[in-house]
C-alpha positions as CSV (number, residue, x, y, z in Angstrom):
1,X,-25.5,-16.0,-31.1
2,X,-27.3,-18.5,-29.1
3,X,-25.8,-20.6,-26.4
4,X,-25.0,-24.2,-27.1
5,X,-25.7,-26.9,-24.9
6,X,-22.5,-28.5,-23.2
7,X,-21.1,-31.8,-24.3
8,X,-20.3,-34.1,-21.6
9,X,-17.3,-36.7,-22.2
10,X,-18.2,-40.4,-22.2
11,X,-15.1,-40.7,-19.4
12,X,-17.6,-38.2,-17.1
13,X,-20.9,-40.6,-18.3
14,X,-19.3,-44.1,-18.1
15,X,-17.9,-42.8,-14.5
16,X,-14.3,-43.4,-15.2
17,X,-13.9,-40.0,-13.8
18,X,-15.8,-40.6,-10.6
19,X,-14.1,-41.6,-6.9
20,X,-14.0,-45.3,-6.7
21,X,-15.8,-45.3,-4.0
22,X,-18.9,-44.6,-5.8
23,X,-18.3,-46.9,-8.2
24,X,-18.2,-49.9,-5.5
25,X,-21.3,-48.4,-4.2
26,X,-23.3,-48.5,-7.5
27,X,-22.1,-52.3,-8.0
28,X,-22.8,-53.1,-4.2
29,X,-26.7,-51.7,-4.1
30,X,-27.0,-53.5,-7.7
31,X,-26.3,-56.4,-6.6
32,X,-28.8,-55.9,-3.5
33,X,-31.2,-54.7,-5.4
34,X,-31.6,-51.1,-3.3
35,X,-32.3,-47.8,-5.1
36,X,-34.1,-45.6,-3.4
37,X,-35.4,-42.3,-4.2
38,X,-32.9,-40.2,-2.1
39,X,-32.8,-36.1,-2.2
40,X,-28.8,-34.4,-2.4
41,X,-27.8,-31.2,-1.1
42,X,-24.6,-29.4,-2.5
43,X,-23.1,-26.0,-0.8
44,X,-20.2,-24.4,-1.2
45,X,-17.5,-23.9,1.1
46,X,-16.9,-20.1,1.3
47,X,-18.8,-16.9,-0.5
48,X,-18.4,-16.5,-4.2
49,X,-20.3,-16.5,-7.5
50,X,-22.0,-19.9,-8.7
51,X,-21.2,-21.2,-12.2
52,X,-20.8,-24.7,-13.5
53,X,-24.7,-25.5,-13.4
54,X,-24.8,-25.1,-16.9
55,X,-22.8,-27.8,-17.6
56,X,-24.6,-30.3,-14.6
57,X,-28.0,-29.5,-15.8
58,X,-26.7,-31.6,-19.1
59,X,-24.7,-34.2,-17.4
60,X,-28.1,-34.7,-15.0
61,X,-30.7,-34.5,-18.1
62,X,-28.8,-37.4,-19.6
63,X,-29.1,-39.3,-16.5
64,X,-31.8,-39.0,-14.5
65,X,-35.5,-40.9,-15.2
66,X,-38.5,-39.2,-15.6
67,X,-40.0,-37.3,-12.9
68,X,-37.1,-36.0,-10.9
69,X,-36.6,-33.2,-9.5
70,X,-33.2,-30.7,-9.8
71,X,-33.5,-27.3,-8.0
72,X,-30.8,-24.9,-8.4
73,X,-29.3,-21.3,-8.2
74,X,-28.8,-19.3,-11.7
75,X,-25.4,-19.2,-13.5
76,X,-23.9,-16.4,-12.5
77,X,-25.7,-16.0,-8.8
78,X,-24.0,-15.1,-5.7
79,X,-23.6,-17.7,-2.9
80,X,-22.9,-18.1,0.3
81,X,-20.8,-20.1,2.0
82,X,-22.9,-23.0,3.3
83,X,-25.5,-21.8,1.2
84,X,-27.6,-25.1,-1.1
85,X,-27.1,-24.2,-4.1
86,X,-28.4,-27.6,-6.0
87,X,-31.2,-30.3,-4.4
88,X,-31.2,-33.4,-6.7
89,X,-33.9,-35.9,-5.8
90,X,-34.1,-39.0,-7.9
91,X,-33.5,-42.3,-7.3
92,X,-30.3,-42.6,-6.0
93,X,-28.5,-45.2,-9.2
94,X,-29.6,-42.7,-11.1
95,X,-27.1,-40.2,-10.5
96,X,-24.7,-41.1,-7.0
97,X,-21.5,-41.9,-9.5
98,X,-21.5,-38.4,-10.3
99,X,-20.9,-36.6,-7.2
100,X,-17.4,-36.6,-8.3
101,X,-18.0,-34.9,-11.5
102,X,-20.8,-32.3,-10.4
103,X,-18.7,-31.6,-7.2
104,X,-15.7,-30.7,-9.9
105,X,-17.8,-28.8,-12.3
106,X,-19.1,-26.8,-9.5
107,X,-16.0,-25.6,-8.3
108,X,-13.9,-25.0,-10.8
109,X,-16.6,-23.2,-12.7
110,X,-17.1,-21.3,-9.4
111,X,-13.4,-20.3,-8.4
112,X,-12.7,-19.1,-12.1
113,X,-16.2,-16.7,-12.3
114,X,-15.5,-15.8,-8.8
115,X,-11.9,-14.3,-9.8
116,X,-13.4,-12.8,-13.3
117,X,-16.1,-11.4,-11.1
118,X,-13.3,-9.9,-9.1
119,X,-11.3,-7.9,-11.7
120,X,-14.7,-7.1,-13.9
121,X,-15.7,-5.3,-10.3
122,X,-12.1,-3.8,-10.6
123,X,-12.4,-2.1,-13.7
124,X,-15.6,-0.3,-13.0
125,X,-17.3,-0.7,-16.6
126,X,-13.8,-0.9,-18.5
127,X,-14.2,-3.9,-20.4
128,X,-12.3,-7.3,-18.8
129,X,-11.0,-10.0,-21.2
130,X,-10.2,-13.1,-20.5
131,X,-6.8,-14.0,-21.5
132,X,-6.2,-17.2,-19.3
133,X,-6.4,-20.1,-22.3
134,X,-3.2,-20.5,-22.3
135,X,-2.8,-21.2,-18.8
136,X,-5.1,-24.4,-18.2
137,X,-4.7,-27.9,-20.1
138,X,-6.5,-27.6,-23.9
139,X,-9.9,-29.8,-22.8
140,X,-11.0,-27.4,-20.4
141,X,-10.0,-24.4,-21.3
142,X,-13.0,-23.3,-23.3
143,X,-15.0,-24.2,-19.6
144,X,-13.0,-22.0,-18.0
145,X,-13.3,-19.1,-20.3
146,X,-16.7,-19.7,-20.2
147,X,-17.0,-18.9,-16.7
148,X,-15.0,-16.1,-17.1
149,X,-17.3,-14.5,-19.4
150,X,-20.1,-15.5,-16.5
151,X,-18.2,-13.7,-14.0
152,X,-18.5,-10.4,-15.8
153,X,-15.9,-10.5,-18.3
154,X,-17.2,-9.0,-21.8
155,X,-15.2,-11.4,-23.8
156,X,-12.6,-14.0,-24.1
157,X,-9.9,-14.8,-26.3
158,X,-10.5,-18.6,-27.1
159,X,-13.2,-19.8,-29.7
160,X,-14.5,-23.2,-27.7
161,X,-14.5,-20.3,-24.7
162,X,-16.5,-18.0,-26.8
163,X,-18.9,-20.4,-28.5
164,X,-20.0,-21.8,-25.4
165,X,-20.8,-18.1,-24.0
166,X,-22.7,-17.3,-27.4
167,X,-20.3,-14.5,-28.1
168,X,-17.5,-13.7,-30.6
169,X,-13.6,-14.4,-29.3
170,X,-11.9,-11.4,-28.9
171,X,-8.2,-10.9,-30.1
172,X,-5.7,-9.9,-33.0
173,X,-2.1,-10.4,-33.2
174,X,0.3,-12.1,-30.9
175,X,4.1,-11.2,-31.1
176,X,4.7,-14.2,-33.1
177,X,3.1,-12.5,-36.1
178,X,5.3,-9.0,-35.3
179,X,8.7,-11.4,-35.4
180,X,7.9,-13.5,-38.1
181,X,7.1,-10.4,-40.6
182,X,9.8,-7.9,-38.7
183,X,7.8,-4.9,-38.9
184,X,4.7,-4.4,-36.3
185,X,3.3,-1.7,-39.0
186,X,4.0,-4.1,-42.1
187,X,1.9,-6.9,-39.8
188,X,-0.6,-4.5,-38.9
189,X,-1.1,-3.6,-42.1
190,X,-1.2,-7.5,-43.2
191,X,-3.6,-7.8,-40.5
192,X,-5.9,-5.3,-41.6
193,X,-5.8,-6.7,-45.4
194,X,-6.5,-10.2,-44.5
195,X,-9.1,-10.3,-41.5
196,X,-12.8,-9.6,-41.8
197,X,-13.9,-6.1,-41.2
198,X,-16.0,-6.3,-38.2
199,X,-12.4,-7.9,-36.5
200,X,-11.2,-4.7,-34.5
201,X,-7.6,-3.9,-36.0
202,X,-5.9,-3.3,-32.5
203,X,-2.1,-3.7,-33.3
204,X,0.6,-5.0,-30.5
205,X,3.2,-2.4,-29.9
206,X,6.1,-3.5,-27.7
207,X,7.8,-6.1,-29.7
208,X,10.4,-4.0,-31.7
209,X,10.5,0.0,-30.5
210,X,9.5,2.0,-27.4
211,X,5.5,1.9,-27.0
212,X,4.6,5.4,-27.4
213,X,6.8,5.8,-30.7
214,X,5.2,2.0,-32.1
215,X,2.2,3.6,-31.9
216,X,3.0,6.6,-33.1
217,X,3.7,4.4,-36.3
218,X,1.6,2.0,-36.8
219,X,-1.2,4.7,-36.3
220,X,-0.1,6.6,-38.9
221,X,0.4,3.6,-41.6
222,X,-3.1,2.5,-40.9
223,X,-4.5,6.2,-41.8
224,X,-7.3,6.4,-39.6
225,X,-8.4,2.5,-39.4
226,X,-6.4,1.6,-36.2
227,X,-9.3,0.9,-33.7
228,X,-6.5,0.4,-30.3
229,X,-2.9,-0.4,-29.3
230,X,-2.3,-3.2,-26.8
231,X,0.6,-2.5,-24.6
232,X,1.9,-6.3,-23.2
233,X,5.1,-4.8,-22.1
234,X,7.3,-7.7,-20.4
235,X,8.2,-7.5,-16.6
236,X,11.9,-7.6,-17.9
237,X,10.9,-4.0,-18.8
238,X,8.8,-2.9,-15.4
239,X,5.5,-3.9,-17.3
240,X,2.6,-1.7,-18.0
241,X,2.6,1.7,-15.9
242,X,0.4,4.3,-15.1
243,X,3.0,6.7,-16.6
244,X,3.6,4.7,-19.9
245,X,-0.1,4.7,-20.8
246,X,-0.5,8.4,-20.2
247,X,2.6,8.5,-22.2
248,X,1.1,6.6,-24.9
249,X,-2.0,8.5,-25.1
250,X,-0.8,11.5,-24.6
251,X,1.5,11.1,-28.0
252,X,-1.6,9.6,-29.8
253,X,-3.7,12.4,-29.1
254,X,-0.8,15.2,-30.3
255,X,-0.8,13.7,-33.2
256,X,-4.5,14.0,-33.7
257,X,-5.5,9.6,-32.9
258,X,-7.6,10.3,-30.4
259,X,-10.1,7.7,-31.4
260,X,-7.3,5.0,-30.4
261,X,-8.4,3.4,-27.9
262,X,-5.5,1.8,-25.6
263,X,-5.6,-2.1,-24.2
264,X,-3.2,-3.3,-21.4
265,X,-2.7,-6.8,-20.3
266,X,-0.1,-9.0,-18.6
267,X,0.1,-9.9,-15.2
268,X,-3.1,-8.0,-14.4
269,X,-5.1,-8.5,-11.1
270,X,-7.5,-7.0,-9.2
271,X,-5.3,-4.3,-7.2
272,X,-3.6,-3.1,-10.3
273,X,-6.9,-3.3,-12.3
274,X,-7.7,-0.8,-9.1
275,X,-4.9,1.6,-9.1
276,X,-5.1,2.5,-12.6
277,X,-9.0,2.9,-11.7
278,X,-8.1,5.2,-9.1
279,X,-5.5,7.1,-10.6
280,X,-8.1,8.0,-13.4
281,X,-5.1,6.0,-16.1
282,X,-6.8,6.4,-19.7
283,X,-7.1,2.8,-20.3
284,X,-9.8,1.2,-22.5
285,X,-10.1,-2.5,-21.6
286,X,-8.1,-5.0,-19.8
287,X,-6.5,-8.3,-21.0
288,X,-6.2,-10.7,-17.9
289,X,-4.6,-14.3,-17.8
290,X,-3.6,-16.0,-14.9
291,X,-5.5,-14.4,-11.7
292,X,-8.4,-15.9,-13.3
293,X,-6.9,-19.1,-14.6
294,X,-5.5,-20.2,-11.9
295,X,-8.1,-19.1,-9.4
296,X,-8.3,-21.3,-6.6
297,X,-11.1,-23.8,-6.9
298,X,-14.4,-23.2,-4.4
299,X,-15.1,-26.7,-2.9
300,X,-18.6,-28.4,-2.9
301,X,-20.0,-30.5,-0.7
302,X,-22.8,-33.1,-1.4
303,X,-24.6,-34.8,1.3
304,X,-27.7,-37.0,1.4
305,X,-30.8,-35.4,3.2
306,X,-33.4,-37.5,2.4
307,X,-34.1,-41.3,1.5
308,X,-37.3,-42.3,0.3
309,X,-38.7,-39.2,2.5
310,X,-36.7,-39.7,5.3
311,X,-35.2,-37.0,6.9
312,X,-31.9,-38.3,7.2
313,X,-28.1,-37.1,7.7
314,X,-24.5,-37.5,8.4
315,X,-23.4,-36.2,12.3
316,X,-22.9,-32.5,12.3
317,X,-25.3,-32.0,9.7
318,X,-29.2,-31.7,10.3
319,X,-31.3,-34.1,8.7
320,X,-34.1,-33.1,6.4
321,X,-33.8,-31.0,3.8
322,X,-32.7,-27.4,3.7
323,X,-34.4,-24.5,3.1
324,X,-33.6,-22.0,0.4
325,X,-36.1,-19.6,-1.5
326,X,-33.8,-18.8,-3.9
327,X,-33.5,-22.1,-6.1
328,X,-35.4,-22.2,-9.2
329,X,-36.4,-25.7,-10.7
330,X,-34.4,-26.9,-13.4
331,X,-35.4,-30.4,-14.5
Protein backbone atom coordinates (compact mmCIF):
# COMPACT_ATOMS: atom_id res chain seq x y z
CA UNK A 1 0.00 0.00 0.00
CA UNK A 2 1.58 3.13 -1.13
CA UNK A 3 1.71 6.26 0.98
CA UNK A 4 -0.67 9.10 0.08
CA UNK A 5 0.38 12.52 -0.08
CA UNK A 6 -1.09 14.72 2.85
CA UNK A 7 -3.92 17.18 2.33
CA UNK A 8 -3.47 20.49 3.80
CA UNK A 9 -6.71 22.44 4.97
CA UNK A 10 -7.53 25.70 3.14
CA UNK A 11 -7.64 27.29 7.00
CA UNK A 12 -3.61 26.23 7.09
CA UNK A 13 -3.26 27.73 3.10
CA UNK A 14 -5.42 30.90 3.47
CA UNK A 15 -3.36 31.44 6.92
CA UNK A 16 -6.28 31.67 9.12
CA UNK A 17 -4.32 29.42 11.29
CA UNK A 18 -1.18 31.43 11.37
CA UNK A 19 -0.03 34.06 14.36
CA UNK A 20 -1.36 37.41 13.41
CA UNK A 21 1.59 38.73 13.50
CA UNK A 22 2.56 37.22 10.36
CA UNK A 23 -0.26 38.06 8.80
CA UNK A 24 0.39 41.99 9.49
CA UNK A 25 3.77 41.34 8.25
CA UNK A 26 2.72 39.86 4.83
CA UNK A 27 0.22 42.92 4.35
CA UNK A 28 3.01 45.47 5.57
CA UNK A 29 6.01 44.19 3.03
CA UNK A 30 3.10 44.08 0.31
CA UNK A 31 2.35 47.15 0.55
CA UNK A 32 6.13 48.22 0.44
CA UNK A 33 6.80 46.21 -2.10
CA UNK A 34 9.86 44.07 -0.18
CA UNK A 35 10.26 40.32 -0.71
CA UNK A 36 13.40 39.19 -0.51
CA UNK A 37 14.89 35.91 -0.91
CA UNK A 38 15.59 35.06 2.79
CA UNK A 39 16.97 31.39 4.05
CA UNK A 40 14.94 29.88 7.59
CA UNK A 41 16.39 27.63 10.01
CA UNK A 42 14.12 25.42 12.36
CA UNK A 43 15.56 23.28 15.49
CA UNK A 44 14.02 21.65 17.97
CA UNK A 45 14.14 22.38 21.49
CA UNK A 46 15.31 19.10 23.26
CA UNK A 47 16.45 15.47 21.77
CA UNK A 48 13.80 13.35 20.13
CA UNK A 49 12.71 11.76 16.79
CA UNK A 50 11.71 14.18 13.85
CA UNK A 51 8.33 13.58 12.13
CA UNK A 52 5.93 16.04 10.70
CA UNK A 53 8.10 16.83 7.39
CA UNK A 54 5.89 14.75 5.52
CA UNK A 55 3.16 16.83 5.87
CA UNK A 56 5.43 20.46 5.45
CA UNK A 57 7.05 19.10 2.36
CA UNK A 58 3.17 19.39 0.93
CA UNK A 59 2.12 22.47 2.63
CA UNK A 60 5.75 24.11 1.10
CA UNK A 61 5.26 22.40 -2.52
CA UNK A 62 1.98 24.26 -2.79
CA UNK A 63 3.64 27.37 -1.87
CA UNK A 64 6.78 28.09 -2.80
CA UNK A 65 7.90 29.38 -6.60
CA UNK A 66 10.12 27.72 -8.69
CA UNK A 67 13.68 27.35 -7.79
CA UNK A 68 13.67 27.13 -4.05
CA UNK A 69 15.41 25.39 -2.04
CA UNK A 70 13.98 23.08 1.26
CA UNK A 71 16.64 20.89 3.00
CA UNK A 72 15.57 18.69 5.61
CA UNK A 73 16.14 15.62 7.98
CA UNK A 74 14.17 12.10 7.04
CA UNK A 75 10.83 11.16 8.72
CA UNK A 76 11.59 9.25 11.29
CA UNK A 77 15.42 10.62 12.04
CA UNK A 78 16.79 11.30 15.39
CA UNK A 79 17.52 14.96 16.46
CA UNK A 80 19.17 16.86 18.58
CA UNK A 81 18.23 19.50 20.58
CA UNK A 82 19.34 22.60 18.75
CA UNK A 83 19.99 20.57 15.91
CA UNK A 84 18.47 22.33 12.04
CA UNK A 85 16.48 20.07 11.08
CA UNK A 86 14.73 22.17 7.99
CA UNK A 87 16.57 25.26 5.90
CA UNK A 88 13.84 26.87 3.69
CA UNK A 89 15.27 29.50 1.31
CA UNK A 90 12.76 31.28 -0.95
CA UNK A 91 11.58 34.39 -1.19
CA UNK A 92 10.35 35.34 1.98
CA UNK A 93 6.09 36.06 0.80
CA UNK A 94 6.34 32.96 -0.33
CA UNK A 95 6.15 31.11 2.76
CA UNK A 96 6.70 33.50 6.22
CA UNK A 97 2.67 33.09 7.06
CA UNK A 98 3.42 29.66 7.74
CA UNK A 99 5.83 29.46 10.43
CA UNK A 100 2.89 29.05 12.58
CA UNK A 101 1.71 25.96 10.85
CA UNK A 102 5.21 24.27 10.09
CA UNK A 103 6.34 25.18 13.64
CA UNK A 104 2.93 23.10 14.85
CA UNK A 105 3.28 20.24 12.42
CA UNK A 106 6.81 19.79 13.51
CA UNK A 107 6.11 19.38 16.99
CA UNK A 108 3.30 17.64 17.48
CA UNK A 109 4.33 15.15 14.83
CA UNK A 110 7.61 15.01 16.85
CA UNK A 111 6.38 14.71 20.59
CA UNK A 112 3.87 11.90 19.44
CA UNK A 113 6.80 9.59 17.35
CA UNK A 114 9.08 10.50 20.04
CA UNK A 115 6.73 8.73 22.73
CA UNK A 116 5.82 5.77 20.11
CA UNK A 117 9.50 5.59 19.70
CA UNK A 118 9.71 5.21 23.39
CA UNK A 119 7.36 2.19 24.14
CA UNK A 120 8.29 0.39 20.56
CA UNK A 121 12.07 0.55 22.26
CA UNK A 122 10.16 -0.92 25.37
CA UNK A 123 8.87 -3.83 23.92
CA UNK A 124 12.06 -5.13 22.37
CA UNK A 125 10.48 -6.47 19.00
CA UNK A 126 6.93 -7.22 20.62
CA UNK A 127 4.76 -5.49 18.28
CA UNK A 128 3.42 -1.72 19.61
CA UNK A 129 -0.07 -0.51 18.47
CA UNK A 130 -1.18 2.55 18.59
CA UNK A 131 -4.36 2.89 20.45
CA UNK A 132 -4.43 6.76 21.14
CA UNK A 133 -7.43 7.87 18.49
CA UNK A 134 -9.60 8.26 20.80
CA UNK A 135 -7.70 10.55 22.86
CA UNK A 136 -7.04 13.57 20.37
CA UNK A 137 -9.89 15.75 18.63
CA UNK A 138 -11.29 13.66 15.22
CA UNK A 139 -9.20 16.11 12.54
CA UNK A 140 -5.98 15.22 13.73
CA UNK A 141 -6.12 12.05 14.89
CA UNK A 142 -5.17 10.20 11.76
CA UNK A 143 -1.73 12.73 11.94
CA UNK A 144 -1.06 11.55 15.11
CA UNK A 145 -1.34 7.89 14.46
CA UNK A 146 0.56 8.46 11.66
CA UNK A 147 3.51 9.46 13.61
CA UNK A 148 3.00 6.83 15.85
CA UNK A 149 3.41 4.29 13.22
CA UNK A 150 6.83 6.50 12.37
CA UNK A 151 7.94 6.19 15.74
CA UNK A 152 8.19 2.45 15.57
CA UNK A 153 4.80 1.31 16.18
CA UNK A 154 3.80 -1.63 13.68
CA UNK A 155 0.30 -0.48 13.39
CA UNK A 156 -2.56 1.64 14.41
CA UNK A 157 -6.05 1.26 15.14
CA UNK A 158 -7.65 4.25 13.05
CA UNK A 159 -8.15 4.03 9.20
CA UNK A 160 -7.26 7.96 8.20
CA UNK A 161 -4.11 6.89 10.71
CA UNK A 162 -3.36 3.80 8.75
CA UNK A 163 -4.01 5.11 5.25
CA UNK A 164 -1.69 7.81 5.69
CA UNK A 165 1.13 5.29 6.95
CA UNK A 166 0.25 2.89 3.79
CA UNK A 167 -0.61 0.12 6.10
CA UNK A 168 -3.81 -1.83 7.19
CA UNK A 169 -5.60 -0.48 10.71
CA UNK A 170 -5.33 -2.93 13.19
CA UNK A 171 -8.27 -3.97 15.51
CA UNK A 172 -11.44 -6.23 16.23
CA UNK A 173 -14.00 -5.82 18.74
CA UNK A 174 -14.56 -3.24 21.36
CA UNK A 175 -16.74 -4.15 24.54
CA UNK A 176 -19.61 -2.41 22.99
CA UNK A 177 -20.00 -5.33 20.58
CA UNK A 178 -19.58 -8.12 23.77
CA UNK A 179 -22.61 -5.98 25.66
CA UNK A 180 -24.78 -5.47 22.92
CA UNK A 181 -24.83 -9.40 21.91
CA UNK A 182 -24.34 -10.65 25.74
CA UNK A 183 -22.02 -13.41 25.03
CA UNK A 184 -18.14 -12.61 24.23
CA UNK A 185 -18.13 -16.21 22.40
CA UNK A 186 -21.53 -15.64 20.54
CA UNK A 187 -19.70 -12.08 19.34
CA UNK A 188 -16.68 -13.79 18.58
CA UNK A 189 -18.24 -16.10 16.73
CA UNK A 190 -20.38 -13.23 14.84
CA UNK A 191 -17.13 -11.63 14.35
CA UNK A 192 -15.48 -14.39 12.71
CA UNK A 193 -18.71 -14.99 10.33
CA UNK A 194 -18.87 -11.49 9.20
CA UNK A 195 -15.25 -9.96 8.76
CA UNK A 196 -12.92 -10.73 5.97
CA UNK A 197 -10.50 -13.49 6.47
CA UNK A 198 -7.22 -11.94 6.38
CA UNK A 199 -8.87 -9.71 9.65
CA UNK A 200 -7.09 -11.55 12.68
CA UNK A 201 -10.03 -12.93 14.92
CA UNK A 202 -8.52 -11.82 18.29
CA UNK A 203 -11.58 -11.76 20.74
CA UNK A 204 -11.83 -9.32 24.06
CA UNK A 205 -12.10 -11.31 27.13
CA UNK A 206 -12.81 -9.24 30.29
CA UNK A 207 -16.23 -7.95 29.69
CA UNK A 208 -18.43 -10.71 31.25
CA UNK A 209 -16.22 -13.67 33.26
CA UNK A 210 -12.74 -13.90 34.77
CA UNK A 211 -10.01 -13.65 31.81
CA UNK A 212 -8.34 -16.93 31.93
CA UNK A 213 -11.88 -18.84 31.95
CA UNK A 214 -13.22 -16.20 28.76
CA UNK A 215 -10.65 -17.48 27.10
CA UNK A 216 -10.85 -20.75 27.98
CA UNK A 217 -14.30 -20.29 26.11
CA UNK A 218 -14.15 -18.48 23.41
CA UNK A 219 -11.07 -20.58 22.31
CA UNK A 220 -12.84 -23.52 22.32
CA UNK A 221 -16.14 -22.21 20.35
CA UNK A 222 -13.88 -20.90 17.70
CA UNK A 223 -12.22 -24.55 17.21
CA UNK A 224 -8.95 -23.69 16.26
CA UNK A 225 -9.58 -20.16 14.32
CA UNK A 226 -8.92 -17.86 17.35
CA UNK A 227 -5.62 -16.06 16.34
CA UNK A 228 -5.28 -14.00 20.19
CA UNK A 229 -7.14 -12.81 23.32
CA UNK A 230 -6.84 -9.08 24.33
CA UNK A 231 -6.90 -8.64 28.01
CA UNK A 232 -8.09 -4.66 28.59
CA UNK A 233 -8.86 -5.44 32.19
CA UNK A 234 -10.13 -2.03 33.93
CA UNK A 235 -8.01 -0.41 36.81
CA UNK A 236 -11.23 -0.93 38.89
CA UNK A 237 -9.94 -4.54 38.69
CA UNK A 238 -5.92 -3.87 39.27
CA UNK A 239 -5.45 -3.94 35.38
CA UNK A 240 -3.32 -6.17 33.42
CA UNK A 241 -0.57 -8.12 35.57
CA UNK A 242 2.32 -10.11 35.07
CA UNK A 243 0.53 -12.95 37.00
CA UNK A 244 -2.84 -12.67 35.04
CA UNK A 245 -1.17 -13.16 31.74
CA UNK A 246 0.84 -16.11 32.81
CA UNK A 247 -2.42 -17.18 34.15
CA UNK A 248 -4.00 -16.84 30.94
CA UNK A 249 -1.48 -18.53 28.98
CA UNK A 250 -0.81 -20.97 31.10
CA UNK A 251 -4.70 -22.25 30.99
CA UNK A 252 -4.52 -21.80 27.07
CA UNK A 253 -1.75 -23.88 26.62
CA UNK A 254 -3.30 -26.97 29.13
CA UNK A 255 -5.89 -27.00 27.10
CA UNK A 256 -3.84 -27.50 24.00
CA UNK A 257 -4.25 -23.30 22.40
CA UNK A 258 -0.94 -22.69 22.28
CA UNK A 259 -1.02 -20.91 18.97
CA UNK A 260 -3.06 -18.08 20.90
CA UNK A 261 -1.35 -15.49 20.97
CA UNK A 262 -2.18 -12.95 24.00
CA UNK A 263 -2.58 -8.89 23.48
CA UNK A 264 -2.60 -6.46 26.47
CA UNK A 265 -3.45 -2.87 26.42
CA UNK A 266 -4.75 -0.12 28.81
CA UNK A 267 -2.92 2.32 30.51
CA UNK A 268 0.37 0.99 29.07
CA UNK A 269 3.71 3.00 29.08
CA UNK A 270 7.09 2.64 28.81
CA UNK A 271 8.05 1.26 32.40
CA UNK A 272 5.32 -1.27 32.33
CA UNK A 273 5.91 -2.07 28.65
CA UNK A 274 9.61 -2.77 30.50
CA UNK A 275 8.66 -4.85 33.43
CA UNK A 276 6.80 -7.34 31.60
CA UNK A 277 10.01 -7.26 29.21
CA UNK A 278 12.05 -8.01 32.10
CA UNK A 279 10.05 -10.37 33.84
CA UNK A 280 10.13 -12.52 30.48
CA UNK A 281 5.69 -12.03 30.80
CA UNK A 282 4.42 -14.13 27.55
CA UNK A 283 2.82 -11.30 25.94
CA UNK A 284 2.45 -10.98 22.11
CA UNK A 285 1.83 -7.26 21.27
CA UNK A 286 0.89 -4.19 23.05
CA UNK A 287 -2.08 -1.87 22.68
CA UNK A 288 -1.01 1.70 23.90
CA UNK A 289 -3.32 4.91 24.06
CA UNK A 290 -2.64 7.85 25.92
CA UNK A 291 1.35 7.97 26.71
CA UNK A 292 1.55 8.46 23.11
CA UNK A 293 -1.50 10.65 22.56
CA UNK A 294 -0.89 12.91 24.86
CA UNK A 295 2.89 13.13 24.50
CA UNK A 296 4.06 16.45 25.18
CA UNK A 297 4.66 18.44 22.12
CA UNK A 298 8.69 19.13 21.07
CA UNK A 299 8.85 22.90 20.36
CA UNK A 300 10.37 24.37 17.10
CA UNK A 301 12.02 27.28 16.58
CA UNK A 302 12.35 29.23 13.17
CA UNK A 303 14.65 31.97 12.76
CA UNK A 304 15.93 33.95 9.75
CA UNK A 305 19.69 33.39 8.79
CA UNK A 306 19.92 34.86 5.63
CA UNK A 307 18.29 37.76 3.48
CA UNK A 308 19.12 38.05 0.02
CA UNK A 309 22.70 36.34 1.05
CA UNK A 310 23.23 38.18 4.03
CA UNK A 311 24.32 36.52 6.94
CA UNK A 312 21.97 37.85 9.28
CA UNK A 313 20.34 37.03 12.86
CA UNK A 314 18.45 37.74 15.97
CA UNK A 315 20.95 38.48 19.29
CA UNK A 316 22.02 35.24 20.87
CA UNK A 317 21.83 33.58 17.67
CA UNK A 318 24.85 33.50 15.05
CA UNK A 319 24.24 34.91 11.79
CA UNK A 320 24.74 32.88 8.70
CA UNK A 321 23.57 29.79 8.11
CA UNK A 322 24.07 26.63 9.99
CA UNK A 323 25.87 23.81 9.19
CA UNK A 324 24.42 20.26 9.18
CA UNK A 325 25.61 17.24 6.83
CA UNK A 326 22.80 15.46 7.61
CA UNK A 327 19.86 17.31 5.66
CA UNK A 328 18.93 15.87 2.38
CA UNK A 329 17.19 18.18 -0.23
CA UNK A 330 13.70 17.94 -0.54
CA UNK A 331 12.23 20.48 -2.99
Amino acid sequence: MGQPEFEIHPSVLSGETSDIYFLRTKEILDKEGINPVVTMEVFPSRNGMFCGIREVKSLLEKALPAGSEVWALSEGESMQRKEVTLRITAPYQSFGIYETAIAGILAHCSGWATAAGECANAARGIPVISFGARHVHPLVCGIMEYAAVVGGCDSCSSVTGARLAGIAPTGTMPHALILVMGDTARATLAFDKHMPPDVPRVSLVDTFKDEAEESLIVAQAMEGRLSGVRLDTPSERGGVTADLVREVRARLDLAGYKEVKIFVSGGLDPDRIREFRENEVPVDGFGVGSYISGAKPIDFTADLHEVEGKPVAKRGRLPGITPNSRLKRII
